[in-house]
C-alpha positions in Angstrom: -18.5 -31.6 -39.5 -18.4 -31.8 -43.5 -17.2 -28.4 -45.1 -19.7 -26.0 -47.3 -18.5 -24.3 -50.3 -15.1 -23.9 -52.1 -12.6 -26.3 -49.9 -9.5 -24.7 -51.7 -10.4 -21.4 -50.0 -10.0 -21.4 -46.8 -11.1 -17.8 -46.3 -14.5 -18.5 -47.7 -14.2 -21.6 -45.7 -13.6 -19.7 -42.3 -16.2 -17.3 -42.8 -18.8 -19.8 -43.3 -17.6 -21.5 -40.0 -18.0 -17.9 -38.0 -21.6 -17.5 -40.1 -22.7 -20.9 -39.0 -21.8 -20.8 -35.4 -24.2 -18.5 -35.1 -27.1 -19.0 -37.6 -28.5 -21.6 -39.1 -27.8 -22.1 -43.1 -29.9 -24.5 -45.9 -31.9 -25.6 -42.9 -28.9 -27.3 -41.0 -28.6 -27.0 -37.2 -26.1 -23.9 -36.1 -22.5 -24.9 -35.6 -22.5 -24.6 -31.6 -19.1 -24.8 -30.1 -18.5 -26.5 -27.0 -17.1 -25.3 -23.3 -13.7 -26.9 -22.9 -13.1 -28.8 -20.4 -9.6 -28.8 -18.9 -6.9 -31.7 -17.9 -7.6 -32.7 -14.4 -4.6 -32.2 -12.3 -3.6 -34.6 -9.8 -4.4 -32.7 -6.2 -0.1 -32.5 -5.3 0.3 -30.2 -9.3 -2.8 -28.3 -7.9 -2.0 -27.7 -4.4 1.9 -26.9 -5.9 0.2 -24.5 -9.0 -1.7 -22.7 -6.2 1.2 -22.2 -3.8 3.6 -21.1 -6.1 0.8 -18.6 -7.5 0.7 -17.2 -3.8 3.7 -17.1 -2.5 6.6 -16.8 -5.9 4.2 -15.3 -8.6 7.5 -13.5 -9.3 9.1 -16.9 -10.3 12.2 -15.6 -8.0 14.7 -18.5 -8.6 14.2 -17.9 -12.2 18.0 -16.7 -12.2 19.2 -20.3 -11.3 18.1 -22.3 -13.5 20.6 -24.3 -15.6 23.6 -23.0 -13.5 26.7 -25.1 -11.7 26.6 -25.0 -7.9 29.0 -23.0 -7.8 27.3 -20.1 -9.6 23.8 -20.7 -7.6 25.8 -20.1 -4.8 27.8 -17.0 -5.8 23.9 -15.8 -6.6 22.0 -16.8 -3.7 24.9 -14.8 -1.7 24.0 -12.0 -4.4 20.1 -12.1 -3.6 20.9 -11.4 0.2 23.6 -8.9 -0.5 23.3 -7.3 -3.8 25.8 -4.6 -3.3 28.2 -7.5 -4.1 26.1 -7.4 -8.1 25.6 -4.0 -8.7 29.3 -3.0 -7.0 31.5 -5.1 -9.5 30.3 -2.5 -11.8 30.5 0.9 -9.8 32.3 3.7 -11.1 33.8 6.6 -10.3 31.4 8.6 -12.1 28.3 6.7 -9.9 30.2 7.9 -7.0 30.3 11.4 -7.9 26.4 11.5 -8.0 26.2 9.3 -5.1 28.5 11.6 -2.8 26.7 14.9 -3.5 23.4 13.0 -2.7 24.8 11.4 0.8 25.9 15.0 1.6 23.2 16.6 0.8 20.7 13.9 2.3 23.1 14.4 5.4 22.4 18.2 6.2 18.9 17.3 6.0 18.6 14.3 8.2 20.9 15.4 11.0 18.6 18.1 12.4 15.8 16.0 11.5 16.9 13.1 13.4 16.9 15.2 16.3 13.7 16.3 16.4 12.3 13.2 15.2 13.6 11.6 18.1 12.3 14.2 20.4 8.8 13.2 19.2 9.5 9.5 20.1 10.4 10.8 23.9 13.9 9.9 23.5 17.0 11.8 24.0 18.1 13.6 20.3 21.7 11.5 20.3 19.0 8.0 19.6 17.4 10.0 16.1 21.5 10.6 15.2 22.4 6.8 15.7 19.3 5.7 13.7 20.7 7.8 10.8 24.1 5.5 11.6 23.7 1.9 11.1 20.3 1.1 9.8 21.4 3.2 6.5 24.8 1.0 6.3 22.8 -2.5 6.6 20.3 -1.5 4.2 23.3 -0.4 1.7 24.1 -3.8 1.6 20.8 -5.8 1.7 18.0 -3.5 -0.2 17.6 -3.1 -3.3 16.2 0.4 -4.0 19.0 2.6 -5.0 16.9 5.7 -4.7 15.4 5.5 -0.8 17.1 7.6 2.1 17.0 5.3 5.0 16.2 7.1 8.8 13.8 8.2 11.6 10.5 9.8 10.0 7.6 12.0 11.4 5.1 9.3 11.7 6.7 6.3 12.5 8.7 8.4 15.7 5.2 9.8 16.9 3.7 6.3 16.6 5.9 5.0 18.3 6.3 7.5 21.0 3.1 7.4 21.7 2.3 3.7 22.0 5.2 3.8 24.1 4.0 6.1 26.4 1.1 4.6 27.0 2.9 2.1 29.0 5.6 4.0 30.3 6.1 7.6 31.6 9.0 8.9 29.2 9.9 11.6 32.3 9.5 9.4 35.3 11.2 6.5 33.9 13.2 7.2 30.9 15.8 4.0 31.1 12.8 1.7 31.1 10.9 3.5 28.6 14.5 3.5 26.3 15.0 -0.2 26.7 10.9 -1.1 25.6 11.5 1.0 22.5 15.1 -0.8 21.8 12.4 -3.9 22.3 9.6 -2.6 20.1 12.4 -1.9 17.3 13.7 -5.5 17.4 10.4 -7.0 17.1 9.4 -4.5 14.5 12.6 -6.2 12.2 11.7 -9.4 13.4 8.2 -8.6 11.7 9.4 -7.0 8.5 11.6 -10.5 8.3 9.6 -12.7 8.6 6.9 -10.7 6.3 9.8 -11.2 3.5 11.2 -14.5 4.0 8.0 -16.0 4.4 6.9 -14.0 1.4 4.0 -12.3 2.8 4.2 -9.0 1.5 1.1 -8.8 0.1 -0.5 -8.7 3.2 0.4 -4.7 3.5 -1.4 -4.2 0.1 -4.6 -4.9 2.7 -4.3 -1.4 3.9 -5.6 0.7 1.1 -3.6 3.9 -0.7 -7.3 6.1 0.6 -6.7 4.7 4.0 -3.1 5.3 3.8 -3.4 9.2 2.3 -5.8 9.9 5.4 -3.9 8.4 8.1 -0.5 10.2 7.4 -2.2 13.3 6.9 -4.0 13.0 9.9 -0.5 11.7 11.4 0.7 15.4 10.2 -1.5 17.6 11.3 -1.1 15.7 14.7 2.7 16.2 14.3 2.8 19.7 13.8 0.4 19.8 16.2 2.7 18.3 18.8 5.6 20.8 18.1 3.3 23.9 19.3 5.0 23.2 22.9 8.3 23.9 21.5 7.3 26.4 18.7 5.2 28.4 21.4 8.1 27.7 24.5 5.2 26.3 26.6 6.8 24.6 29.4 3.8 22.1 30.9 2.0 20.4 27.6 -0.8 17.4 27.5 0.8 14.0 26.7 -3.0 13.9 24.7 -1.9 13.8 20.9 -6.1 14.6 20.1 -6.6 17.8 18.6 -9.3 19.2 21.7 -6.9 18.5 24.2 -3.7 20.1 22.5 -5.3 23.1 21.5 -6.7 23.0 25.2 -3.4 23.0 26.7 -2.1 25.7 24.2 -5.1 28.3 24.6 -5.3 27.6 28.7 -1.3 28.7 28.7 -1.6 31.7 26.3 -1.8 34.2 29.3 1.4 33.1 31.2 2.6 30.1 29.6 4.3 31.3 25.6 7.6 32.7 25.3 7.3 35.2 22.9 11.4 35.4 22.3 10.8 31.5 21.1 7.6 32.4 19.0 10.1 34.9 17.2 13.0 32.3 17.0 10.3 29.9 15.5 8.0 31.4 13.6 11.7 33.5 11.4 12.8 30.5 10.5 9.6 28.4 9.7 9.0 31.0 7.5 12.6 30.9 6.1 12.2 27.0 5.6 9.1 26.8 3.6 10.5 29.9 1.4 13.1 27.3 0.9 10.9 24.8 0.1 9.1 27.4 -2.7 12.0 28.0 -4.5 13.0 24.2 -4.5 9.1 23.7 -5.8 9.5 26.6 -8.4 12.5 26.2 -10.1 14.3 22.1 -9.9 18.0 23.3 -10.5 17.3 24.7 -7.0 16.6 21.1 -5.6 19.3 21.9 -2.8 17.9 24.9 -1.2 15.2 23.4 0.6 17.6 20.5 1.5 20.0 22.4 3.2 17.6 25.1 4.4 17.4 23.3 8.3 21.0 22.6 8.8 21.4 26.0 7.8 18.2 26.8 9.9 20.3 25.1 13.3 23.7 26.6 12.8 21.9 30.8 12.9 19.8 29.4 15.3 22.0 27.7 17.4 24.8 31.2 17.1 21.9 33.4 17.3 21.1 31.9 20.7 24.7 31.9 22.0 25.5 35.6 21.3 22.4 36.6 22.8 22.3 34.5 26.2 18.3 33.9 24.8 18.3 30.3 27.0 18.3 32.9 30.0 15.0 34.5 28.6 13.2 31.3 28.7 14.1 30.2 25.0 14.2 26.0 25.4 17.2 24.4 24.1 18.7 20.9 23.4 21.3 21.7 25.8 23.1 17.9 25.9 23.9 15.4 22.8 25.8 12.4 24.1 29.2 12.4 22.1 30.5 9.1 20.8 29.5 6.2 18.3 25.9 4.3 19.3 27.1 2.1 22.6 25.1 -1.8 22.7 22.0 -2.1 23.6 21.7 -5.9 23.5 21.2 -6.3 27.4 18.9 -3.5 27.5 16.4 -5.3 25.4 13.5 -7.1 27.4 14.2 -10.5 26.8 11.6 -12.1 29.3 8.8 -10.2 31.5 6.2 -8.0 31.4 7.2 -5.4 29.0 8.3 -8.5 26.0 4.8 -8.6 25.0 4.0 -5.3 24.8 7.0 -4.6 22.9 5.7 -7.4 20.6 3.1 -5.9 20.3 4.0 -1.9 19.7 6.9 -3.1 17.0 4.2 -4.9 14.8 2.2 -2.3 14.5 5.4 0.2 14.4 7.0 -2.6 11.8 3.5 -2.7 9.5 3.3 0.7 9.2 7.4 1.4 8.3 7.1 -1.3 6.1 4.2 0.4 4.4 6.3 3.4 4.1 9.2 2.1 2.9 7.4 0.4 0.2 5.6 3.1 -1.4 8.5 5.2 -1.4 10.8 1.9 -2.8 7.6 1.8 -5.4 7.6 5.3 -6.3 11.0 6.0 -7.2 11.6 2.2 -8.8 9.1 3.1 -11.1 10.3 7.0 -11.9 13.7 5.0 -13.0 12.4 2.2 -14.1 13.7 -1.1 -12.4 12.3 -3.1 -10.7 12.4 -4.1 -6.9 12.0 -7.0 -5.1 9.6 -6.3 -2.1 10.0 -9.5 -0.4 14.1 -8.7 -0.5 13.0 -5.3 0.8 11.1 -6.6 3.6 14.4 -8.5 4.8 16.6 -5.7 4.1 14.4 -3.1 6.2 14.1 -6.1 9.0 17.6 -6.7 8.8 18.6 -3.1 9.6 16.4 -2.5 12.2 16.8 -6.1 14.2 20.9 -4.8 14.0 19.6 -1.3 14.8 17.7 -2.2 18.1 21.3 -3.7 19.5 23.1 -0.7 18.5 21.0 1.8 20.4 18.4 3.0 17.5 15.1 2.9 17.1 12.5 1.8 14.2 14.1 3.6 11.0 12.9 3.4 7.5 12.5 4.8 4.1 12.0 8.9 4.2 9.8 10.1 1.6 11.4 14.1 1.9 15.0 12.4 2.3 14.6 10.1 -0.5 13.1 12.7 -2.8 16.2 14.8 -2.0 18.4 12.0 -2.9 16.7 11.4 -5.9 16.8 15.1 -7.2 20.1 15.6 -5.8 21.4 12.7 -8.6 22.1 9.5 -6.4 22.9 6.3 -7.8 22.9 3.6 -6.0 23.1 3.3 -2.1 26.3 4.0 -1.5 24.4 7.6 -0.8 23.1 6.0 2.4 26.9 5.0 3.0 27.8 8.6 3.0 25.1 10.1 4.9 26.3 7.6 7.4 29.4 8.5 7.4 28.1 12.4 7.9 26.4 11.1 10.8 29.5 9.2 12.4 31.8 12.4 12.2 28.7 14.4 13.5 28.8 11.9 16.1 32.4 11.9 17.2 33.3 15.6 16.8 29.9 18.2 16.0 27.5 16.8 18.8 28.7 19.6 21.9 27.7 22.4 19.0 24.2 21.2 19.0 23.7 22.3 22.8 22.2 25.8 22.1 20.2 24.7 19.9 16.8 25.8 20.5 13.4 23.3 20.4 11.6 26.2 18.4 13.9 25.3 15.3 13.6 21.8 15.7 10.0 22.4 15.6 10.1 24.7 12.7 11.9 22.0 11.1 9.2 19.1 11.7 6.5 21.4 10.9 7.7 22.2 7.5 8.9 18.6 7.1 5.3 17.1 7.5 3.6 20.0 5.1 3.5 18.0 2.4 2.2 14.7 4.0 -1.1 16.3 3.6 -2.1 15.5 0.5 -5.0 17.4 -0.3 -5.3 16.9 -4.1 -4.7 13.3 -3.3 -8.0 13.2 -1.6 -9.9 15.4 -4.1 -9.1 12.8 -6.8 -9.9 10.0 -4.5 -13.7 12.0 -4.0 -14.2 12.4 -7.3 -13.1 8.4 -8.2 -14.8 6.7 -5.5 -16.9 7.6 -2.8 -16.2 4.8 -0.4 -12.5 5.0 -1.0 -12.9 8.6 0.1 -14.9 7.5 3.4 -11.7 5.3 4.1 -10.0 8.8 3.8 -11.7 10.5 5.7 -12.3 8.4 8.7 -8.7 7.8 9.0 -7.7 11.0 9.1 -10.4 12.0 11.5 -9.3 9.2 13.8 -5.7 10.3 14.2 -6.8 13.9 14.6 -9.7 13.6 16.7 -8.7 10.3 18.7 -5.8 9.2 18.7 -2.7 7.4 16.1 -3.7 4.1 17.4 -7.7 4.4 16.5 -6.7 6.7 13.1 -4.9 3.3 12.4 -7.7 0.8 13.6 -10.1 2.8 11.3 -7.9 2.5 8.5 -7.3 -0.9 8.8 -11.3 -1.6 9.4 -12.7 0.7 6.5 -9.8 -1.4 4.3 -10.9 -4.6 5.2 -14.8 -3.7 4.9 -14.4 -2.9 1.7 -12.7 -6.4 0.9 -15.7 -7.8 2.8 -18.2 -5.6 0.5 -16.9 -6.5 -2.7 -16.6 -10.1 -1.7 -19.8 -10.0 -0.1 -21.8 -8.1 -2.6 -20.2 -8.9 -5.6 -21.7 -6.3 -9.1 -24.5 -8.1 -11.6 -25.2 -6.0 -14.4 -28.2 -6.9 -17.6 -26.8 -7.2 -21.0 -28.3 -6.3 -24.4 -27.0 -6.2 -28.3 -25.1 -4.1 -29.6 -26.7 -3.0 -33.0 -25.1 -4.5 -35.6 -22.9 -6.6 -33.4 -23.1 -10.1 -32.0 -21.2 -8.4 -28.8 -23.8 -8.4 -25.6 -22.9 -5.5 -23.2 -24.4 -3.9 -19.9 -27.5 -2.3 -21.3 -26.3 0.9 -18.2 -23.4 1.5 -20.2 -24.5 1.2 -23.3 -27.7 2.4 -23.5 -28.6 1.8 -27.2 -27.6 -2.4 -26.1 -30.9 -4.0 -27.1 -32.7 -6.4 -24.8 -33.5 -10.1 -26.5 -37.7 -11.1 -26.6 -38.3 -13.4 -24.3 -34.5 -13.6 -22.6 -32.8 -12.0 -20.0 -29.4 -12.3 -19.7 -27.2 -11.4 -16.5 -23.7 -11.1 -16.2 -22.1 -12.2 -12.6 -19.1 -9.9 -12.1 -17.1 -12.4 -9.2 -16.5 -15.6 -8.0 -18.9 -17.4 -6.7 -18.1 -18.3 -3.1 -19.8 -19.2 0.4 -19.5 -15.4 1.4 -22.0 -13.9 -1.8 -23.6 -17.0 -3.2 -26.8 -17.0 -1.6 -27.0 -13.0 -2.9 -26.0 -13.4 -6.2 -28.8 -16.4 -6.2 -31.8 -13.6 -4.7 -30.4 -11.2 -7.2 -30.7 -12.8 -9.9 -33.8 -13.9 -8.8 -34.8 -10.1 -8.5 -33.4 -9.1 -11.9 -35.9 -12.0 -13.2 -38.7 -10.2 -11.2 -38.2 -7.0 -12.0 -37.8 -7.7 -15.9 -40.8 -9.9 -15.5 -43.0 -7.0 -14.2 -41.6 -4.6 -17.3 -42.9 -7.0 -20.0 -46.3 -7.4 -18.1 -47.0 -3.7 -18.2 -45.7 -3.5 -22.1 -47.0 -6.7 -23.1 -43.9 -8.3 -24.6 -42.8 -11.9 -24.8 -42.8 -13.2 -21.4 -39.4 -14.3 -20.1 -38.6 -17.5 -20.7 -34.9 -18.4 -20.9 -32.3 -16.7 -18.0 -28.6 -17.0 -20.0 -25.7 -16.2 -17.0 -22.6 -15.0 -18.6 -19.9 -16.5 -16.2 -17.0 -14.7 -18.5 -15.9 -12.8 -15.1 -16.6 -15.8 -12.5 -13.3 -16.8 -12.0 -14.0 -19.8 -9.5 -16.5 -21.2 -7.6 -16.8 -23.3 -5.0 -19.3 -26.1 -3.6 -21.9 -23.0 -1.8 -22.0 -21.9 -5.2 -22.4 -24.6 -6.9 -25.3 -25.5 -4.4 -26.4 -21.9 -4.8 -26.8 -22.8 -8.9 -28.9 -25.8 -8.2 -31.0 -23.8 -5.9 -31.5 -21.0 -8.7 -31.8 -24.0 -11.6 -35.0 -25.3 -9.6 -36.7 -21.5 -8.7 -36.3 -21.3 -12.5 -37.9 -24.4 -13.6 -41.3 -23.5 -11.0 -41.4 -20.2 -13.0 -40.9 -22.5 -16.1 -37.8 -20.4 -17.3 -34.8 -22.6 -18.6 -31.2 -21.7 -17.3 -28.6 -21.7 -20.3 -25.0 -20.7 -18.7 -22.5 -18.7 -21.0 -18.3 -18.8 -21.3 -17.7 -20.5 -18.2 -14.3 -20.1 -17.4 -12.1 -23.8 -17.1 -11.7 -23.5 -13.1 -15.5 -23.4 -13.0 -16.6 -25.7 -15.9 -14.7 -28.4 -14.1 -16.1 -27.8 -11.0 -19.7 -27.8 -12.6 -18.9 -31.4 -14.3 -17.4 -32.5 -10.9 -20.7 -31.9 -9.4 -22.7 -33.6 -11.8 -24.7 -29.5 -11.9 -23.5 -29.8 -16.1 -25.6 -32.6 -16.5 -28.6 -31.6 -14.3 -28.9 -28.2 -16.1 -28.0 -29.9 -19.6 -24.7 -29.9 -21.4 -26.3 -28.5 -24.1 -27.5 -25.4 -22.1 -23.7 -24.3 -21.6 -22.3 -22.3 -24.4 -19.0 -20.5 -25.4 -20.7 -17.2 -25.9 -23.8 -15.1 -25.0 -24.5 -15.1 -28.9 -24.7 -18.9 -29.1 -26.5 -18.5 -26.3 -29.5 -16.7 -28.0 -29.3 -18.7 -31.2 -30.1 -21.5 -28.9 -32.7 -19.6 -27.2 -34.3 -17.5 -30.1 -33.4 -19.1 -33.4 -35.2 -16.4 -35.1 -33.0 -13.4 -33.7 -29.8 -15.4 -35.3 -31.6 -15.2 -38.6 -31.5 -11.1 -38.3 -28.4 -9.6 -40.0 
């Protein structure tokens, strides 16, 4: 291409380029640049590229790179254990903040725990050992140094409830016992292999709507639950629905409350979210609602001793095995009919703690700013709870209330989980035989105000008001768990999720672009309404990739955009349509259906006698087109860098209009 004008300025020179590539100047033809077309990679650098994209798009052995042996070593020991990184450099000062979070974590989780594990049909010394080791291995392995690692609300009721269904808690409690130490090995088996094999992404499939709906369907179903103990009702449905609890609590109203409970309860429920006002109000009070239950069990607990209320019907914990968690190793079922279905209940328990865990991780990594590793997570939450199921615990994870606590309450690192463990132990050893007037109303008290705030009602106002079907996600999740039953709240999460994968894939967004005035920028004319269409062109923009599962629609709808636009310039008389220009900017790929799908549209076109000019396709799709031989059926010079040049080709006239 010879140069026009001055050749010592190479401003002028540039802005005659830019003016040329899109009009034409003294008669010459307009400067059109041409689609690049990339290197082809051998299929091994491809297959390698897209692996590596999958799986390590966070380029994790990046630290080892041009380090001795020795060192790699010293850090692949670090990136299983990376206490041993972080704890060269611990202070004194780190372990200040760290001990008044593990203590004050502590007085929360212990009468937690027990009523946590209550909901999971176990006896409350199993909630107490949870809060023992799985915090001590995850000290160790994880990575977050903000999360508070335990039993929670809807991972115990999950649980409990998929247990149940196979085995009567009451009837036959050893058996029942040793399928949830099964369910909890195979749920850290799952969260293991999720990180090692670096499949974390597969959580991401169950949306934040779906997610918001199902644990605030799990709470009111939690709260729910505790009515038997907040109400003293002595025979309850095992039915976690809505219409058969409230059943059971109306049909025992007459004969079946205690009212000395319902006063026990309903004091200190009302004490604990008072607690949890005052922490919400004013921050420097973080504690108050932290210590609020512990506080909560010890009047409770006294008030029930002095008064002989266990006589007057008030339920109480009445035994807490004493002593460190005992082996559970030959209680797992290794072999038989139960190893399946304990398969079975701790990958669905082990998806859902995982999904937890990584929110919360998420939440407070980004509130500090650090990042975490949630493939290393995965391990380090599989870790503790493969351990956990030999030491008599069952599925633990991250707490969202314990882990806010421990964040307000000034933790460091995760030594805070080390001493909340070591509360637990000496709780364990020496404080257990204290907890046996406890009564179940406080324990329910506790739960209910604990589960409060998983229903997150402003959540799911902003997810209305952002997007409908996101909100329908919502909605039928948390009608599921309410109205049916954990397992189908969770199966209708999981399905409105994955439908609206499907949808988008399926049904991909097309949108027609005009001018900007003034501009050579072409936008969708629905956004900017004063975008002006081109005589005689329509041009379409595909917002996808073009794959087997949407080419054959975005083929008809493009073929429907034609017909429609073709039956607006009949009724105004304009220029008929004669050139369709596809702006591919957003089509990131497509593959041979596509491809076929193009060849299909390229020969409707040419019976309507309208010419198809492709815009900006990007390199993964020019190659493929070239492949194919479609870039030389359609024309190489019908496929352009932009929509402008685009039109210039089409209507030389319009690129002669300033």
């Amino acid at each position: 291409m010879s140069s026009m004008g001055h050749p010592g300025d190479e401003n002028l020179e540039t802005k005659e380029m830019d003016a040329r590539s899109l009009s034409s100047s003294h008669g010459q033809e307009p400067y059109v640049h041409k689609v690049g077309i990339p290197p082809r990679q051998n299929l091994f650098k491809e297959f390698q590229s897209t692996v590596k994209e999958t799986f390590f798009s966070d380029d994790p052995l990046r630290s080892f790179k041009d380090q001795s042996k020795s060192r790699k070593c010293i850090l692949g020991i670090e990136a299983i254990f990376p206490i041993l990184s972080w704890g060269r450099t611990y202070t004194l000062k780190k372990f200040r903040g760290d001990l008044i979070a593990g203590l004050t974590i502590a007085s929360l989780c212990i009468p937690q725990d027990i009523g946590y594990a209550k909901l999971a049909n176990l006896a409350p010394q199993y909630g107490l050992y949870s809060s023992l080791v799985p915090p001590l291995i995850y000290s160790l392995m994880g990575s977050s140094r903000d999360i508070a690692i335990g039993p929670v609300a809807v991972v115990s009721l999950l649980l409990g409830t998929l247990l149940q269904n196979e085995i009567d808690p009451v009837a036959n409690p050893e058996d029942y016992r040793r399928l949830a130490f099964t369910a909890t090995f195979f749920a850290g088996i799952t969260q293991a292999i999720l990180g090692v094999c670096r499949l974390g992404f597969l959580i991401d499939f169950l949306s934040h709507a779906a997610i918001v709906g199902f644990m605030g369907g799990a709470a009111i179903t939690i709260a729910l639950q505790q009515l038997k103990g907040f109400l003293g009702i002595q025979k309850f449905t095992k039915k976690t629905d809505i219409i058969s609890v409230m059943n059971s609590v109306f049909s025992t109203a007459h004969h079946g409350w205690n009212w000395q409970t319902i006063v026990i309860g309903a004091t200190f429920l009302a004490f604990l979210l008072l607690a949890k006002y005052i922490g919400k109000k004013k921050q420097k009070f973080f504690w108050v609602p932290a210590i609020a239950p512990l506080i909560s069990v010890v009047l409770s607990t006294f008030f029930v001793y002095i008064t002989h209320a266990d006589k007057h019907g008030v339920a109480i914990v009445k035994h807490i095995e004493k002593g460190l968690n005992p082996s559970s190793v030959k209680e797992i079922f290794w072999s038989g009919v139960y190893l399946g279905k304990g398969v079975r209940i701790g990958i669905v328990a082990g998806m859902i703690a995982l999904t937890e865990a990584t929110a919360i991780g998420r939440t407070f990594a980004s509130m500090k700013d650090y990042q975490l590793d949630g493939n290393k997570e995965m391990v380090a939450l599989g870790a503790m709870n493969v351990v956990g199921s030999m030491t008599s615990c069952y599925v633990a994870t991250g707490s969202f209330s314990r882990s806010a606590v421990n964040y307000m309450s000034g933790c460091q690192t995760a030594v805070s989980n080390i001493v909340m463990s070591f509360v637990v132990f000496l709780t364990l050893l020496f404080i257990t035989p204290l907890f046996k007037y406890t009564p179940n109303a406080i324990l329910a008290s506790i739960i209910i105000s604990a589960v409060i705030n998983l229903v997150d009602y402003k959540a799911a106002i902003l997810i209305w008001k952002v997007d409908k079907f996101d909100f329908v996600a919502c909605v039928g999740a948390f009608f599921g768990v309410v109205f049916a039953s954990v397992e189908i709240g969770l199966l209708i999460a999981v399905s409105i999720s994955f439908a609206k994968i499907l949808l988008q894939v399926t049904r991909p967004r097309t949108a027609i672009l005009g001018k900007i005035p003034r501009t050579t920028v072409y936008r969708n004319i629905q956004q900017y309404p004063e975008a002006t269409s081109v005589p005689g062109v329509l041009i379409i923009r595909v917002d996808s990739a073009i794959y087997f599962s949407n080419s054959n629609y975005v083929r008809e709808r493009i073929l429907r955009w034609l017909m429609d636009e073709e039956e607006h310039v009949k009724g105004d008389y304009q220029t008929r349509i004669q050139f369709l220009i596809v702006e591919m900017s957003p089509v990131t790929d497509i593959d041979t259906s596509g491809i076929h799908a193009l060849e299909e549209l390229f020969r409707s076109l040419q019976k309507r006698e309208v010419q198809l000019v492709l815009a900006n396709p990007g390199p993964l799709v020019i190659g493929k087109l070239h492949t194919s031989n479609f870039a030389n059926l359609l024309g190489e010079d019908k496929i352009f860098l932009t929509v402008a040049e685009a039109v210039a080709y089409c209507s030389p006239k319009l690129a002669e209009d300033p």
